[in-house]
C-alpha positions in Angstrom: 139.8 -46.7 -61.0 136.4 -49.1 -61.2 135.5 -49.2 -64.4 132.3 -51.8 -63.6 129.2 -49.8 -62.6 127.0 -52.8 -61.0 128.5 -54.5 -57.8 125.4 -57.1 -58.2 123.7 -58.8 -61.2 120.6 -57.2 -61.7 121.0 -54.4 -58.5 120.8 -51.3 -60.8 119.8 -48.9 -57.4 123.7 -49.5 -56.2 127.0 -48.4 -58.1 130.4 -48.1 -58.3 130.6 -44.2 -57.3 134.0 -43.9 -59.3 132.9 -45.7 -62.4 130.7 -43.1 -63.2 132.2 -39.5 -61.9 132.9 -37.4 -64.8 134.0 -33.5 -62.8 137.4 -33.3 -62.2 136.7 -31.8 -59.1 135.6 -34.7 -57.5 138.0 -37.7 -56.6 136.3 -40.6 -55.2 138.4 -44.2 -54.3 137.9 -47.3 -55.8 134.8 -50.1 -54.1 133.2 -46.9 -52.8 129.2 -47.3 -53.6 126.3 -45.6 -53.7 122.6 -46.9 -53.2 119.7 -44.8 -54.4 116.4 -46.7 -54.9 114.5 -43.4 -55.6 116.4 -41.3 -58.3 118.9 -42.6 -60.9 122.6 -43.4 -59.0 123.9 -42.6 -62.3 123.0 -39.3 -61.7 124.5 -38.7 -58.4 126.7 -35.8 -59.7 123.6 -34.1 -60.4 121.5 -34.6 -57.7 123.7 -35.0 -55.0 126.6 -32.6 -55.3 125.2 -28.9 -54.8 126.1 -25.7 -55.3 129.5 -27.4 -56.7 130.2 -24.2 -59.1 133.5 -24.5 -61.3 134.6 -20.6 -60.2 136.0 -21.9 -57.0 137.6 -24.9 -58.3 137.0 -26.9 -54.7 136.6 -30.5 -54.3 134.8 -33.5 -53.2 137.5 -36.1 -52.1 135.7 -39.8 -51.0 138.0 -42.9 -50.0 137.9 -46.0 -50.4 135.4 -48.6 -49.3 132.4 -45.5 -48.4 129.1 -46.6 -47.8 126.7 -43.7 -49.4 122.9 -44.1 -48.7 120.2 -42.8 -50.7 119.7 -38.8 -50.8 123.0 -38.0 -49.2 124.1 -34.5 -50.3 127.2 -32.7 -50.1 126.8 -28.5 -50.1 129.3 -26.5 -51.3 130.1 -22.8 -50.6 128.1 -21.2 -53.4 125.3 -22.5 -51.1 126.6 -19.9 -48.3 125.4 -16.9 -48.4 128.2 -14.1 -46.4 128.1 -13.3 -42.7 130.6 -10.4 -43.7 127.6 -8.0 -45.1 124.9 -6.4 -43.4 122.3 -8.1 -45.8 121.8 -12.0 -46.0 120.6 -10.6 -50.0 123.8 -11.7 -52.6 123.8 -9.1 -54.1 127.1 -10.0 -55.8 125.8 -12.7 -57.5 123.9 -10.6 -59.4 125.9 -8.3 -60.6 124.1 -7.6 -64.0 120.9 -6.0 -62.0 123.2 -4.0 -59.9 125.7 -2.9 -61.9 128.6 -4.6 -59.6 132.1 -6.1 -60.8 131.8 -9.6 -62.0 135.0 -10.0 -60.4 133.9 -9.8 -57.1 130.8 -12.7 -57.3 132.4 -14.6 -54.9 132.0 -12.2 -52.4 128.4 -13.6 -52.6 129.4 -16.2 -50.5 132.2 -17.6 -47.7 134.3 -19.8 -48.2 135.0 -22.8 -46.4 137.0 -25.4 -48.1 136.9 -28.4 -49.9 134.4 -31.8 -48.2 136.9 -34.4 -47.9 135.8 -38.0 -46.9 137.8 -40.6 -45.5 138.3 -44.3 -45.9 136.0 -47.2 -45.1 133.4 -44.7 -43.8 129.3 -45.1 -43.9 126.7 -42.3 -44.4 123.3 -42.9 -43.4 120.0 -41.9 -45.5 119.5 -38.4 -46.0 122.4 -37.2 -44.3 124.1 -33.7 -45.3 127.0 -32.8 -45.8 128.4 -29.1 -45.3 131.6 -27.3 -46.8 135.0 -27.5 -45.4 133.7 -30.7 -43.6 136.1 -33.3 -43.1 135.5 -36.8 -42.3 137.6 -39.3 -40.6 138.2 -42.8 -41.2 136.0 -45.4 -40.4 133.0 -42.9 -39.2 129.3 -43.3 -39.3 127.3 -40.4 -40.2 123.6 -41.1 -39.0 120.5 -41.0 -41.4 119.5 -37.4 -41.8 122.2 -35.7 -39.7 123.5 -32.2 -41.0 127.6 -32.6 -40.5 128.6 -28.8 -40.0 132.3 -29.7 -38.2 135.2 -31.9 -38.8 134.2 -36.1 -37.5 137.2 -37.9 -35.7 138.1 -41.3 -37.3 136.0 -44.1 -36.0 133.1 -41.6 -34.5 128.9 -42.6 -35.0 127.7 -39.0 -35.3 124.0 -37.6 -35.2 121.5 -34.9 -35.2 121.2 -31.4 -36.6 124.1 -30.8 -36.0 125.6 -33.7 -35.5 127.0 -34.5 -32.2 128.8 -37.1 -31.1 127.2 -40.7 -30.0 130.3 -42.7 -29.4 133.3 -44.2 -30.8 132.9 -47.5 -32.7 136.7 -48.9 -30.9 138.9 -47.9 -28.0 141.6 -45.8 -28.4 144.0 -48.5 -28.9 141.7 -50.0 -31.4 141.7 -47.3 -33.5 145.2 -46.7 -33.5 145.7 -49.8 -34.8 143.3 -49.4 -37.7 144.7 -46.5 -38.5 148.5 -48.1 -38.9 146.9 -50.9 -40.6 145.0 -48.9 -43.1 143.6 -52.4 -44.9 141.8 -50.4 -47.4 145.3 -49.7 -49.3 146.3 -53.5 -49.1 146.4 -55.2 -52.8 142.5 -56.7 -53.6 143.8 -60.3 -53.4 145.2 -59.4 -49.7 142.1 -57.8 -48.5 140.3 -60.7 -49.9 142.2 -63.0 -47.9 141.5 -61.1 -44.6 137.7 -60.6 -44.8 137.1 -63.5 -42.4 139.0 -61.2 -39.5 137.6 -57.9 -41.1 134.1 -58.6 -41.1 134.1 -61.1 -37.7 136.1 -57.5 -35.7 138.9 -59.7 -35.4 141.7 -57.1 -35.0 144.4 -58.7 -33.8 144.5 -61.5 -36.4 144.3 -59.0 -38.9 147.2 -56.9 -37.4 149.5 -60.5 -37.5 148.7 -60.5 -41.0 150.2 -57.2 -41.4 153.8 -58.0 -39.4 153.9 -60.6 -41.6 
C-alpha cells in the first residue's frame, strides 16, 4: 500500500491512486497513478467513481502499474436504469412518493457486476467506464471511448463503444507477459529490468525470470 501521494516534486496534477482511496469498496494496486490537471486528483473518489452507492456493496478493483488520464469515470449500476419494466421512470427509487417497499429499490436498476481493471493497463482522457466491465492486462483504453464489454489482455480499444483496433503483441508475446507478470516482481527486481521493459525487450526480460 503507497503511502506517498506525489510521484514528482512539485507535480501536484498526478498521484498515487492508492495513497489516497478511503471506500472499502474500491481496491486499487500499488504505483497505479492518476493525472488530473483540471479538478483536484485528491478527489477522484468523488468525481470519478459514479453512481458507486454502498446498498450494493460492488467494487472497483485497479492493478498495479495503471495509467488513469484526466476525467476517466467508472459508472456503476445505480446509474442503470431496468430494461425489465415497461417504463425507463425508477419508480423504485422513489419509494416515499409512491408508496412502494424500500426493500425492493434496487429493482430501480440492473445489475451488472463489479469494474475490475487489470495490471499495467493505460486509459486515455475521458474514457468511460461501464459496470460489470472487465479489463485485461496490459490494455489501452483510447481517450473518450465508452467500454461497455469485457477488453482482452494486451487490446488498444476505441470508440463509442469501443471496438477493437489491434493487439499491442503477437499471441506468443502476450503469453509470455502474462507468465511473466513483472508487475508482482519485488520493486528492487523490477527496477533492475526496466532497461528490457521499457526498450520491448521481451526475451531478455523472460531470461531474467528462468533465472
Amino acid at each position: 500500500m503507497m503511502t506517498k501521494i506525489y510521484p514528482r516534486t512539485g507535480d501536484k496534477q498526478t498521484i498515487y491512486l492508492n495513497a489516497v482511496i478511503k471506500d472499502p469498496q474500491i481496491e486499487v494496486g500499488d504505483y497505479t497513478i492518476y493525472n488530473d490537471p483540471v479538478a483536484d486528483p485528491l478527489l477522484f473518489e468523488k468525481n470519478n467513481v459514479l453512481y458507486h452507492y454502498s446498498i450494493h456493496r460492488e467494487k472497483l478493483i485497479i492493478g498495479k502499474f495503471c495509467s488513469i488520464a484526466c476525467g476517466t469515470r467508472f459508472l456503476f449500476n445505480c446509474a442503470n436504469h431496468t430494461l425489465k419494466s415497461l417504463s425507463t421512470y425508477t419508480f423504485p427509487l422513489f419509494y416515499e412518493e409512491w408508496e412502494l417497499d424500500k426493500l425492493d429499490i434496487t429493482a430501480a436498476w440492473d445489475n451488472k457486476g463489479d469494474i475490475v481493471i487489470g495490471n499495467d493497463m493505460w486509459i486515455g482522457y475521458e474514457a468511460v467506464i461501464m459496470a460489470g466491465v472487465h479489463i485485461g492486462d496490459g490494455a489501452i483504453i483510447a481517450a473518450c471511448a465508452v467500454v461497455t464489454k469485457d477488453v482482452p489482455p494486451y487490446t488498444i480499444v476505441g470508440g463509442i463503444p469501443t471496438k477493437e483496433i489491434r493487439k499491442r503483441f503477437d499471441t506468443e508475446e502476450i503469453r509470455q507477459l502474462l507468465t511473466l507478470q513483472w508487475w508482482i516482481w519485488p520493486t528492487d527486481k523490477i527496477s533492475q529490468c526496466l532497461p528490457y521493459i521499457t526498450k520491448g525487450k521481451l526475451n531478455e526480460l523472460s531470461n531474467v525470470k528462468k533465472m
